[in-house]
TIZAKOL-526945 format. One line per field, with one value per residue (C-alpha): x, y, z; residue in three letters. Coordinates in steps of 0.5 Angstrom, whole numbers. Example, Ala and Ser with C-alpha at 12.3 -4.5 7.8 and 13.67 -1.06 7.14 Angstrom:
BEGIN
u = c(25, 27) $
v = c(-9, -2) $
w = c(16, 14) $
rest = c(ala, ser) $
END
This chain:
BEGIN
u = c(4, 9, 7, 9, 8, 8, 7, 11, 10, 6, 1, 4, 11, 8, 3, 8, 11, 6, 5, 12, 12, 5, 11, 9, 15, 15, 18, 18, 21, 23, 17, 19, 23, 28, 29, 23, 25, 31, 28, 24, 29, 32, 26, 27, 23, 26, 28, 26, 28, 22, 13, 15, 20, 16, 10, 14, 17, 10, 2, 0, 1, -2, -1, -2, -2, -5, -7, -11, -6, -1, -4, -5, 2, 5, 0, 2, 8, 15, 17, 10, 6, 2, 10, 12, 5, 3, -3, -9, -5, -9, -7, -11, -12, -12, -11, -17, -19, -24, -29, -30, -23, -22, -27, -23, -16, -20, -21, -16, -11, -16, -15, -8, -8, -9, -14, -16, -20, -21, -19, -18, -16, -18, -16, -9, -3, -5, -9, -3, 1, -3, -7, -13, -15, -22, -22, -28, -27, -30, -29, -29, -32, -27, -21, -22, -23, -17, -13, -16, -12, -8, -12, -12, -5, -7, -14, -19, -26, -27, -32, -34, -39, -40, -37, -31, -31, -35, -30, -27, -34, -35, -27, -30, -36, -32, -27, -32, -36, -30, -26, -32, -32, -24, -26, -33, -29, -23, -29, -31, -25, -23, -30, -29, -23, -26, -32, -25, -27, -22, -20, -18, -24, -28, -24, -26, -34, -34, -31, -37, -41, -46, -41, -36, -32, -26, -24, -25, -20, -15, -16, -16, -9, -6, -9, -7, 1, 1, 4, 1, 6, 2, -1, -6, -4, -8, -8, -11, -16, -17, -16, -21, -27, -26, -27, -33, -36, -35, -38, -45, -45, -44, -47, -53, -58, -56, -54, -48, -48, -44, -38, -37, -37, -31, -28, -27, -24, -19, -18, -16, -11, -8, -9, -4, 2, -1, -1, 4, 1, -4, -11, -13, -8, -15, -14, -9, -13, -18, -12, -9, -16, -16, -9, -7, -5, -10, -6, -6, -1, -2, 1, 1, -5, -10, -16, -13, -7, -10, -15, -8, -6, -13, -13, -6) $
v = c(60, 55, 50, 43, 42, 35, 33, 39, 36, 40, 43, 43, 47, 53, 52, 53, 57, 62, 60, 63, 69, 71, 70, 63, 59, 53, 46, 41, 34, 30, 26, 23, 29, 33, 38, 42, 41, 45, 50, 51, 50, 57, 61, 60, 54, 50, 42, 37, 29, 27, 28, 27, 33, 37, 36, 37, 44, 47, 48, 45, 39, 41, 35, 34, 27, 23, 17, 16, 10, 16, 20, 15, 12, 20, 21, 14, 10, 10, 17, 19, 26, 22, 20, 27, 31, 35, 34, 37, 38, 39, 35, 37, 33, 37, 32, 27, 21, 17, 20, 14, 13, 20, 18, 13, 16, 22, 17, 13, 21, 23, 16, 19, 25, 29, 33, 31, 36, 35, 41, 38, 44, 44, 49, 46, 48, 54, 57, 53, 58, 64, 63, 63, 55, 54, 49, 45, 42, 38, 37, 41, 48, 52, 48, 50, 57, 57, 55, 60, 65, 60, 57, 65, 65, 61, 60, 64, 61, 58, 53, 48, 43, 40, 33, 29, 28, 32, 36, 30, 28, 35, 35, 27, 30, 36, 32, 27, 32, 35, 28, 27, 33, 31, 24, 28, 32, 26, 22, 29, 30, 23, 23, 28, 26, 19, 23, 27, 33, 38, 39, 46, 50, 44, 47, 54, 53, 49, 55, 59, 55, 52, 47, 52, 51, 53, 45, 45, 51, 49, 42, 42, 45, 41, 36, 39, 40, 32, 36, 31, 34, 32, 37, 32, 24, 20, 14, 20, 22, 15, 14, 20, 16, 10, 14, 17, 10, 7, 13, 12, 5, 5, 11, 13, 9, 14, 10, 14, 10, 17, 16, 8, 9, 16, 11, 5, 11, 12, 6, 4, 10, 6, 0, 3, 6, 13, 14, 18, 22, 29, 27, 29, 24, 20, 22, 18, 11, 13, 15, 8, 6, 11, 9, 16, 23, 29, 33, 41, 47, 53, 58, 64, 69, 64, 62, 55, 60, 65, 61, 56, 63, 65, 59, 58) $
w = c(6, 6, 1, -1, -8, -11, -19, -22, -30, -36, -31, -24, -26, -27, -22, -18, -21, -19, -13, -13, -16, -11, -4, -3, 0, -4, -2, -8, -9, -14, -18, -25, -28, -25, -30, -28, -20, -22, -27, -20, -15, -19, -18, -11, -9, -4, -6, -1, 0, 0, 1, 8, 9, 5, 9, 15, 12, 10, 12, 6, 0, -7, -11, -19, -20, -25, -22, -15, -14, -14, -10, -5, -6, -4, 2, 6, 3, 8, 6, 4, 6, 13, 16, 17, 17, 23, 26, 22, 15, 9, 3, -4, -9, -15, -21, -24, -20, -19, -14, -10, -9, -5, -1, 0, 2, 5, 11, 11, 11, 17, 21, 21, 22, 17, 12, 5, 0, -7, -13, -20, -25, -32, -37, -40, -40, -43, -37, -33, -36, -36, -29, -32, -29, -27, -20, -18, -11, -6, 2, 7, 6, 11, 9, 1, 3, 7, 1, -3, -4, -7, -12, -14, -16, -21, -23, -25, -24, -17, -15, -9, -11, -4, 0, -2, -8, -12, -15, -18, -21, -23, -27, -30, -33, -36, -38, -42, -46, -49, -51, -53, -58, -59, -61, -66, -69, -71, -74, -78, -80, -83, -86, -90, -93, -94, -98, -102, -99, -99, -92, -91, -94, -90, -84, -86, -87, -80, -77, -80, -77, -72, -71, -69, -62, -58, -59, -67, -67, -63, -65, -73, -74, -70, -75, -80, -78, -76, -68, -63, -57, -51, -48, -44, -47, -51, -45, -40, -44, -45, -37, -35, -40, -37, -31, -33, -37, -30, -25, -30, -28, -21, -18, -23, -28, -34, -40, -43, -50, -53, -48, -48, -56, -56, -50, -56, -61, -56, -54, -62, -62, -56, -60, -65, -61, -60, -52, -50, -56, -55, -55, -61, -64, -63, -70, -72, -71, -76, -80, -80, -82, -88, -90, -91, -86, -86, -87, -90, -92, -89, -91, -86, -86, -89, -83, -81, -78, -75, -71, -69, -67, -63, -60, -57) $
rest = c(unk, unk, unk, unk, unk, unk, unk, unk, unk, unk, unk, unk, unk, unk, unk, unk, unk, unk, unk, unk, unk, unk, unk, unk, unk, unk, unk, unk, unk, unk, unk, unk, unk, unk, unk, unk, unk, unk, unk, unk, unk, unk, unk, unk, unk, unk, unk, unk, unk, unk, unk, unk, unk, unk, unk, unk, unk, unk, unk, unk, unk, unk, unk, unk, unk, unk, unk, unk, unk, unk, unk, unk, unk, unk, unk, unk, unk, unk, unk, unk, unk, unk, unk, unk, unk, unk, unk, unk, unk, unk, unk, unk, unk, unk, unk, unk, unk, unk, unk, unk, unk, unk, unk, unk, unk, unk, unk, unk, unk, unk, unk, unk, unk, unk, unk, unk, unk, unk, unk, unk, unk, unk, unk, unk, unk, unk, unk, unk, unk, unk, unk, unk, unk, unk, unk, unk, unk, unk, unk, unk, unk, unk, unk, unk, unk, unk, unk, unk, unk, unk, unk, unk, unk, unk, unk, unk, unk, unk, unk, unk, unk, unk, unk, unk, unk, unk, unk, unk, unk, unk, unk, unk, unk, unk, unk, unk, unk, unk, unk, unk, unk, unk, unk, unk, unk, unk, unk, unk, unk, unk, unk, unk, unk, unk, unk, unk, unk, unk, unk, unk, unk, unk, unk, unk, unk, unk, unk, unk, unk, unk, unk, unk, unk, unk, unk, unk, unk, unk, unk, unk, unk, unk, unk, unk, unk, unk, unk, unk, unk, unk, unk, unk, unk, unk, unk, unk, unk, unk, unk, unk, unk, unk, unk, unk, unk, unk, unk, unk, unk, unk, unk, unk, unk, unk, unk, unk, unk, unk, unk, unk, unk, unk, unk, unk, unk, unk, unk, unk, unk, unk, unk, unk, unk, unk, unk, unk, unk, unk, unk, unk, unk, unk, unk, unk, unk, unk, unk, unk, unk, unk, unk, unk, unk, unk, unk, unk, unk, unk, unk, unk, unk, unk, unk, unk, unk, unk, unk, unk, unk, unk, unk, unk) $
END
């Protein structure tokens, strides 16, 4: 297929990047950064002026973007998706929006023409990397299944959970459970410390136990190592629980006192300068508080090495 692909940041690029390798033409435009256009633009894709050149050029638009008002600033400003789009052009939302939101904007790209279905992905960078992503999506049945192949070229595990917008529901929950976890595992950590616990054994034992989870083992060294490079920002996963907190309100009677609590965790990192941090520097706030770093040596072949090797 000739594809349009918008948002090529820490996930979208080697998205793209197979897309390429699977004999896709793939047409990008510059969003924030250049220099992944250009590493893509290398490997053969095809660099456009605009959104709107790009859907004139393609017979579908994949967008990787942060933020419901991005997403609706690529599909409709001057130069966006809906000027150059011909008619029946489908449009996939694949980043975390709110799903009322995409109800909204599937209307409104369905008034001017066009097709709009939502896929978010989850499975970080890594599964980015390695094509290993799982993709929820909503909208139309028929349009997922023609991108289908695709989605295949970097995601693993497929799912369609039915009208507009569920997949974005869907990514939300997902999202709130394991920043939840990020934010339980912050507080554990901190809490140890507080108690004089020695940190690495404490580690070791939880990775022995009950408590064990992917998330503690990719987390805890991170910690440790004080490397807080964002894989996803603390200010999206900060964004992504706010999200969630207010889908709980509008749309059910459920109280959700876990999330609005881990939502004021990191909105305490916030707080303190730490958003365009790694989420899991949600542990950074609970530092400033301590007013001391959680941080371990480890030398090579102890237990906190070999599971930050496991987990990469």
């Amino acid at each position: 297929m000739k594809v349009a692909f918008l948002g090529a940041g820490l996930m979208g690029e080697p998205m793209a990047g197979h897309l390429l390798r699977a004999g896709h033409e793939v047409f990008v435009t510059v969003n924030r950064n250049r220099e992944p256009i250009e590493r893509l633009v290398k490997a053969g894709a095809v660099e456009v002026g605009s959104p709107a050149e790009a859907a004139a050029a393609t017979d579908v638009a994949l967008m990787i973007l942060p933020t419901s008002h991005e997403v609706e600033s690529v599909l409709f400003r001057d130069d966006g998706i809906a000027a150059g789009m011909p008619p029946g052009y489908l449009a996939v939302d694949m980043g975390t929006c709110y799903p009322a939101d995409t109800r909204r904007l599937a209307e409104q790209f369905a008034a001017a023409g066009g097709r709009l279905i939502d896929a978010p992905v989850t499975g970080g960078t890594e599964g980015a990397r390695d094509a290993t992503l799982s993709i929820m999506a909503g909208g139309d049945i028929a349009a997922f299944e023609q991108i289908r192949p695709l989605l295949e070229a970097f995601g693993k595990h497929l799912y369609h959970f039915g009208e507009i917008g569920s997949g974005h529901a869907a990514k939300l929950v997902q999202n709130m459970i394991g920043f939840i976890e990020v934010a339980a595992v912050a507080e554990g950590l901190a809490l140890s410390k507080a108690l004089g616990l020695d940190s690495a054994p404490f580690f070791d034992m939880l990775t022995n136990s009950h408590s064990n989870s992917p998330i503690i083992q990719w987390m805890v060294p991170k910690v440790f190592a004080g490397e807080f490079e964002a894989e996803a920002r603390l200010d999206i996963a900060y964004k992504d629980m706010s999200q969630a907190v207010k889908l709980g309100r509008e749309a059910t009677k459920l109280p959700l006192g876990i999330a609005n609590a881990a939502t004021e965790v990191y909105q305490l990192g916030r707080a303190l300068g730490y958003g365009a941090l790694d989420s899991t520097a949600v542990v950074k706030g609970l530092e400033h508080i301590l007013g001391e770093e959680i941080r371990v040596a480890t030398p090579p072949g102890d237990a906190t090495k070999r599971l930050a090797d496991e987990a990469r």
